[in-house]
C-alpha positions as CSV (number, residue, x, y, z in Angstrom):
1,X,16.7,-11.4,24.3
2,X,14.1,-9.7,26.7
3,X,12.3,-10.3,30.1
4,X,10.0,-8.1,29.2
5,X,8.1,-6.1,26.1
6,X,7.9,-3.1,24.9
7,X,6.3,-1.0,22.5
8,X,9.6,-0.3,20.9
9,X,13.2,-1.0,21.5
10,X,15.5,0.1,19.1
11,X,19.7,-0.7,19.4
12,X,21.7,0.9,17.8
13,X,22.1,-1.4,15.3
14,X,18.5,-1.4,14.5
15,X,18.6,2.5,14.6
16,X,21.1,2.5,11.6
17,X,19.5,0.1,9.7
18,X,16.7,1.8,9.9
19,X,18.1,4.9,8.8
20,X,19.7,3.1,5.9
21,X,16.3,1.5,4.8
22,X,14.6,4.5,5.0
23,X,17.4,6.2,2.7
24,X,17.4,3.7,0.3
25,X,13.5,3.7,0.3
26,X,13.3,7.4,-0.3
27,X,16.1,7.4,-2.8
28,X,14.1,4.4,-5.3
29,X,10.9,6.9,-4.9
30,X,13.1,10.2,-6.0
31,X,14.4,8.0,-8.8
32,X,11.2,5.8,-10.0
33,X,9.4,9.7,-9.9
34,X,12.3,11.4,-12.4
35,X,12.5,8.3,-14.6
36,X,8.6,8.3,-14.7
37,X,8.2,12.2,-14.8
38,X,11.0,12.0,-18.4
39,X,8.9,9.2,-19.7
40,X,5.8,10.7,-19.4
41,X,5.7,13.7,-17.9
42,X,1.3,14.2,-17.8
43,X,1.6,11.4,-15.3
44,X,-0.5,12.4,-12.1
45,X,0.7,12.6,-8.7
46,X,-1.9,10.4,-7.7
47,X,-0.8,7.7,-10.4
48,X,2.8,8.1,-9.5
49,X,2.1,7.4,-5.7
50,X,0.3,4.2,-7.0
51,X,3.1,2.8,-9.1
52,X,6.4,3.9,-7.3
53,X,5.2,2.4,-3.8
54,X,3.2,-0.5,-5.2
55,X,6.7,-1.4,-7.7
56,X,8.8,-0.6,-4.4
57,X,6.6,-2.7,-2.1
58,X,7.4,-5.8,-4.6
59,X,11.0,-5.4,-4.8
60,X,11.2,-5.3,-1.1
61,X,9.2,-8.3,-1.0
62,X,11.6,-10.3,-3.3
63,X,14.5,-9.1,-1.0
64,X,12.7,-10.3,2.0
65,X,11.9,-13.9,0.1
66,X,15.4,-14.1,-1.2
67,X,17.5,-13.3,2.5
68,X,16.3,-16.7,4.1
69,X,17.6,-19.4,1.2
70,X,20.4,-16.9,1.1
71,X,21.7,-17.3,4.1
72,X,21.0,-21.1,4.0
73,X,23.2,-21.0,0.9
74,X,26.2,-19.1,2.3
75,X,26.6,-18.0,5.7
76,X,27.3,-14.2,4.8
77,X,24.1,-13.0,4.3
78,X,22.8,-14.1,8.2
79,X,23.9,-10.8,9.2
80,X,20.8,-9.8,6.9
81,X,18.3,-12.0,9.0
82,X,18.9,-9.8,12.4
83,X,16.6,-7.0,11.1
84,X,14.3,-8.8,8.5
85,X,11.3,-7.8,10.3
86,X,11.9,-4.4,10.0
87,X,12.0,-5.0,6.5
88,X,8.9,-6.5,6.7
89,X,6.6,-3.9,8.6
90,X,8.5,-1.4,5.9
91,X,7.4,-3.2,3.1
92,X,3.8,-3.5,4.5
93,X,4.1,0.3,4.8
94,X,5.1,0.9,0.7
95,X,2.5,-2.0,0.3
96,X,-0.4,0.1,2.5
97,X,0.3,3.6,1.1
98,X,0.0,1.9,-2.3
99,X,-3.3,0.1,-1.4
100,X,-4.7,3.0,0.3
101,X,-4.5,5.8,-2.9
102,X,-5.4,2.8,-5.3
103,X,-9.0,2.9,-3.6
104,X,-9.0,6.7,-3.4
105,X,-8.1,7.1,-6.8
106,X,-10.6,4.0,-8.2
107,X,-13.2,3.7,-5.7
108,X,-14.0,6.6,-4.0
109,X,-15.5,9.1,-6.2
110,X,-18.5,7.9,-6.0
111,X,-21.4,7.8,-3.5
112,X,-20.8,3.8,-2.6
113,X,-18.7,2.3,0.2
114,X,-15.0,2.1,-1.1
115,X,-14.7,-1.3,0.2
116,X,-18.5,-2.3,-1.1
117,X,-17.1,-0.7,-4.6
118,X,-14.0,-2.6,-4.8
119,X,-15.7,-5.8,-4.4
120,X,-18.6,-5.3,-6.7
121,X,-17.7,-2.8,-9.0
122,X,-16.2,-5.9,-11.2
123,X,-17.6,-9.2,-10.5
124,X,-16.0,-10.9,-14.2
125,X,-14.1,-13.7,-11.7
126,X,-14.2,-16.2,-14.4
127,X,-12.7,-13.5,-17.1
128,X,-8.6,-13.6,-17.9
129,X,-9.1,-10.8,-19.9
130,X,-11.4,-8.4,-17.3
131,X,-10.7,-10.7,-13.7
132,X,-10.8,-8.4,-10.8
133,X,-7.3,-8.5,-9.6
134,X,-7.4,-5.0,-7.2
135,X,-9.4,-7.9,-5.1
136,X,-6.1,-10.0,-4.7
137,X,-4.3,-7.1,-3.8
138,X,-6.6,-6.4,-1.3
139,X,-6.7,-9.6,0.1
140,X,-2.5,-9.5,-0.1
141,X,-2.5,-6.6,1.9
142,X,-4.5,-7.8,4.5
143,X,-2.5,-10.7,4.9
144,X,0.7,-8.7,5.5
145,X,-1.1,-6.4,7.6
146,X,-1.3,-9.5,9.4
147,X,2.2,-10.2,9.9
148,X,3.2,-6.9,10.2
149,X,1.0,-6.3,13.6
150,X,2.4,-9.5,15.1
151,X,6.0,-9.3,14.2
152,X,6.7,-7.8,17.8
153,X,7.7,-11.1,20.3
154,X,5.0,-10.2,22.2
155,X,3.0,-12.2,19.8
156,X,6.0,-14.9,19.0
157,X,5.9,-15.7,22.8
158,X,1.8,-15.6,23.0
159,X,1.3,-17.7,19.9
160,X,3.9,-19.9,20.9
161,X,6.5,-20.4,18.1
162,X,5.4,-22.7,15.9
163,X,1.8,-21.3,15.3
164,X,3.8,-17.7,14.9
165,X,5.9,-19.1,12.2
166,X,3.0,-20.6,10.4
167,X,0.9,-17.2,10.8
168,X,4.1,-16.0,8.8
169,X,4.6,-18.5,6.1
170,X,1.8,-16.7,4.5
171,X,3.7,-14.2,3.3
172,X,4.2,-17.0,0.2
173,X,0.4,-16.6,0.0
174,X,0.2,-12.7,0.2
175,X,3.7,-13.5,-2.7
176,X,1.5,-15.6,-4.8
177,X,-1.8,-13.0,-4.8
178,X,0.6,-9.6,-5.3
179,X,1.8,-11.9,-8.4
180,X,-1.2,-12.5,-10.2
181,X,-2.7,-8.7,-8.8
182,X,0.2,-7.2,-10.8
183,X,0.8,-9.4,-13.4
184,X,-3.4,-9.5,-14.5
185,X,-3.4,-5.5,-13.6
186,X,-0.4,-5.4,-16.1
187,X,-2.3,-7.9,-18.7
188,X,-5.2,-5.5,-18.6
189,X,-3.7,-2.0,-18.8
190,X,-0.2,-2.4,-20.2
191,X,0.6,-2.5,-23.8
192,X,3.8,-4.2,-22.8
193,X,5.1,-7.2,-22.2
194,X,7.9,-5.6,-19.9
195,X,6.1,-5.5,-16.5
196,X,5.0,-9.2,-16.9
197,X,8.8,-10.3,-17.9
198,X,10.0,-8.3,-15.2
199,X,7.8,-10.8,-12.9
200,X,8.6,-13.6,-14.6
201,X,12.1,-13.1,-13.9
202,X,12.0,-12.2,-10.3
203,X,9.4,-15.7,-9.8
204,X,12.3,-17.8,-11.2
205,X,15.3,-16.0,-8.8
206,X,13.0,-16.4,-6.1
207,X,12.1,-20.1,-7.0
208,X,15.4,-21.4,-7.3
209,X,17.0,-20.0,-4.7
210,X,14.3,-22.1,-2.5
211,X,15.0,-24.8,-4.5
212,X,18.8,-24.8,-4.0
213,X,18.6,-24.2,-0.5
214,X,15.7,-27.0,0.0
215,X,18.4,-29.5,-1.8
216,X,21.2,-28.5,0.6
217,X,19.1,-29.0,4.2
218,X,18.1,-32.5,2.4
219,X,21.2,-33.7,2.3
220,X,22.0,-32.5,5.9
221,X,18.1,-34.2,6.4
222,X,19.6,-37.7,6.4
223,X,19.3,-39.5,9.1
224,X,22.6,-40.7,10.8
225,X,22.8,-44.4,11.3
226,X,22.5,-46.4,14.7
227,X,24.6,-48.2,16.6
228,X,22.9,-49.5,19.8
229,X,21.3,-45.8,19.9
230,X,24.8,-44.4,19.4
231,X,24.7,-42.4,16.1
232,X,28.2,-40.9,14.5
233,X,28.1,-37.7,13.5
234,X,31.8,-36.7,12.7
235,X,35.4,-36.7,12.7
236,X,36.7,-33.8,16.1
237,X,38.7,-32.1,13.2
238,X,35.9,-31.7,10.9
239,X,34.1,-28.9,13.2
240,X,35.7,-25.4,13.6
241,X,36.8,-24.0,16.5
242,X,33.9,-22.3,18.4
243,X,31.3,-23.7,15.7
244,X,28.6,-26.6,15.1
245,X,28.2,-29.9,12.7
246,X,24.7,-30.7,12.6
247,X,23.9,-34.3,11.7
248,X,19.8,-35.2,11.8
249,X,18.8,-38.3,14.6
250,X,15.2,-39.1,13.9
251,X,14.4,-36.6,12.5
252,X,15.5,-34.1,14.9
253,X,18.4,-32.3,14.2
254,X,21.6,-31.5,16.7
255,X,24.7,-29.4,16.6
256,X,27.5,-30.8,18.0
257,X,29.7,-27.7,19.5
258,X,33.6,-27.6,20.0
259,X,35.2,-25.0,21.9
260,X,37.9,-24.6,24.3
261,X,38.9,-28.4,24.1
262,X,35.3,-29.7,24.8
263,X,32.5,-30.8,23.0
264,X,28.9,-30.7,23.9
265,X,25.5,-31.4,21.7
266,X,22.1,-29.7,22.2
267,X,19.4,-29.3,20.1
268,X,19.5,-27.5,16.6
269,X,16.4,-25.5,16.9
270,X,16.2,-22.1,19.0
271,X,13.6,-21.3,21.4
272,X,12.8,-17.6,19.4
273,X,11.7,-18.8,16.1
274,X,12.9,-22.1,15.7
275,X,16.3,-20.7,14.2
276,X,19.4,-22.9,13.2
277,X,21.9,-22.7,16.6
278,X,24.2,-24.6,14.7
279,X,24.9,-22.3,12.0
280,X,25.7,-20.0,14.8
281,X,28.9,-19.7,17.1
282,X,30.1,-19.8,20.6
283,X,30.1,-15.9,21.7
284,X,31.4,-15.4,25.4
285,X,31.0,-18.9,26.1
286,X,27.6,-19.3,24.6
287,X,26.3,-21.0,21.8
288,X,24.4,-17.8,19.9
289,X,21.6,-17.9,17.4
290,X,22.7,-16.4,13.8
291,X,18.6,-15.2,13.5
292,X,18.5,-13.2,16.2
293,X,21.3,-13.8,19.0
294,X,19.6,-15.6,21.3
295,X,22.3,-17.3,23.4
296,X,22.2,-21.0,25.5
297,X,24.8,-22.4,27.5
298,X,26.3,-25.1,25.6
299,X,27.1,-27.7,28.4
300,X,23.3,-27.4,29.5
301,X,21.5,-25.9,27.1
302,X,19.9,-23.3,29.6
303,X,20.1,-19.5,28.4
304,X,21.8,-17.3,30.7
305,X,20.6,-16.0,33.9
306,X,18.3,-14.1,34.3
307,X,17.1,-15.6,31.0
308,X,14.7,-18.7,31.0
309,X,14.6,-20.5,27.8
310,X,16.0,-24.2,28.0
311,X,16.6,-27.1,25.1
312,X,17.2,-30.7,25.5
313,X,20.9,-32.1,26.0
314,X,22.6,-34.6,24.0
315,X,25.0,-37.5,25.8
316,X,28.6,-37.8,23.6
317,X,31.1,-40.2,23.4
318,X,34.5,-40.4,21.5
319,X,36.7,-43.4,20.0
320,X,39.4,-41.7,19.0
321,X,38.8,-38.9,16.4
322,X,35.2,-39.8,15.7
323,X,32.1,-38.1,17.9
324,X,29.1,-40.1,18.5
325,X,25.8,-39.0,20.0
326,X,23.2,-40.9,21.6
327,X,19.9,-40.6,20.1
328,X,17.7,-40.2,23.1
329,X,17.8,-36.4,24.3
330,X,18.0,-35.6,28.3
331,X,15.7,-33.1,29.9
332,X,15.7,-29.5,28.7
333,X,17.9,-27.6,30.4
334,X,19.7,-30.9,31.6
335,X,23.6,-30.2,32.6
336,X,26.0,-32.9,30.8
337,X,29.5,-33.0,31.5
338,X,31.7,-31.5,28.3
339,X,33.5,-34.5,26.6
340,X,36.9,-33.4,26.4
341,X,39.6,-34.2,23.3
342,X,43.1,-33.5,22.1
């Protein structure tokens, strides 16, 4: 959380992962260069640039795709949401320096425009066999580009948060063009079939992963049933302490939080980037975001002083063990007295 913006603003957290990243991104290049170098050791430098960032900018993208059904999936791999922009802008970089010596090496020998030259050198568009895929790279690239110059909250706050996490659902869009840019490239200029298999496989982790996790939020999807507005959500003993059960009320969902011998309901859906607050825990008396630890007082849904973000407040009510919310929502920031049990 942060009153105000700066250019950068590194933790220490952040500093070590980014020391790790950059180890383990140096480390594929070493290894990708020996491997290539014993293979085929008349390989250029300029060629060997090309293919270990452009084959390390793809892996890092299939990480990046696979962390968010992860963590839906099982609640061990949020830790790896925290710094998942970083990722990002890194990837982007592997992604640019690839982009950039493809065009010095293809396009810039000549007396034309590098950009004119890429777009009109091949102009076969309706050709499997000759298609012009360095133009979906481009276009990939420039969608990431994108993302990468507004991952800062500068622009999350400006855009508002729903137009900034559309802006960055395009990254399936730039993951669909780097598919078909490699997998054509590969058609065209590979003898084998092992680059294409190698795609093939990584489209199917990817796909069902989003497929599992889009079968587990349907099921939490359904929509509790009403009882003069009162919805029930749960049995008191079926929440952990200092944790959430989310049940969906038209189509909005809730997290019901117990802690301390009180329970109190606010709204699922973070202020930062529309993150689940139930899959996150009380922390020093606050209900705290898994994404990115933004924290809201759970009785009133108000984030701590001197921090202004508020969400709307659920009314509770117990018959014995079993919780039942109302389904219209107070006032953001609305105060509403804990519902105490045991």
């Amino acid at each position: 959380m942060s009153l105000s913006y700066k250019m950068i603003l590194w933790n220490k957290q952040k500093k070590v992962y980014d020391i790790i990243l950059f180890v383990l991104m140096m480390l594929y290049i070493v290894l990708f260069s020996s491997v290539t170098f014993v293979i085929n050791p008349n390989t250029t430098i300029e060629t060997l640039i090309i293919r270990a960032f452009g084959t390390l900018a793809i892996l890092m993208l299939h990480i990046i795709l696979a962390i968010g059904p992860l963590s839906r999936l099982n609640s061990k791999f949020l830790v790896l949401l925290y710094n998942r922009r970083h990722l990002g802008v890194s990837m982007f970089l592997a992604a640019f320096i690839h982009g950039a010596f493809s065009l010095i090496q293809f396009h810039s020998l000549g007396n034309t425009n590098v950009f004119y030259s890429l777009f009109t050198s091949n102009l076969d568009y309706f050709s499997l066999i000759d298609f012009p895929f360095q133009v979906l790279g481009f276009f990939a690239l420039m969608i990431l580009l994108v993302m990468a110059v507004t991952s800062h909250d500068f622009w999350l706050h400006n855009l508002s948060p729903k137009m900034w996490k559309t802006l960055h659902m395009m990254v399936y869009l730039a993951y669909a063009l780097v598919m078909l840019h490699v997998f054509l490239g590969a058609f065209q200029q590979e003898s084998s079939p092992f680059i294409q298999e190698v795609l093939l496989v990584g489209f199917i982790f990817i796909s069902a992963l989003h497929i599992a996790a889009a079968i587990k939020e349907k099921k939490r999807d359904i929509n509790s049933l009403s009882n003069d507005g009162w919805h029930y959500a749960c049995n008191v003993d079926q929440i952990p302490e200092k944790r959430a059960f989310v049940i969906s009320i038209k189509d909005e969902r809730v997290a019901i939080f117990k802690y301390d011998g009180k329970l109190s309901t606010i709204s699922n859906v973070c202020k930062h980037q529309n993150g689940p607050l139930g899959e996150g825990k009380i922390v020093d008396g606050c209900v705290t975001c898994p994404w990115h630890g933004y924290q809201y007082l759970p009785a009133e849904g108000k984030a701590p002083a001197p921090f202004t973000e508020t969400l709307p407040t659920y009314n509770l009510k117990l018959e014995g063990v079993k919780i039942f919310v109302h389904e219209h929502p107070n006032a953001e920031g609305e105060y509403v007295e804990p519902l105490k049990w045991g």
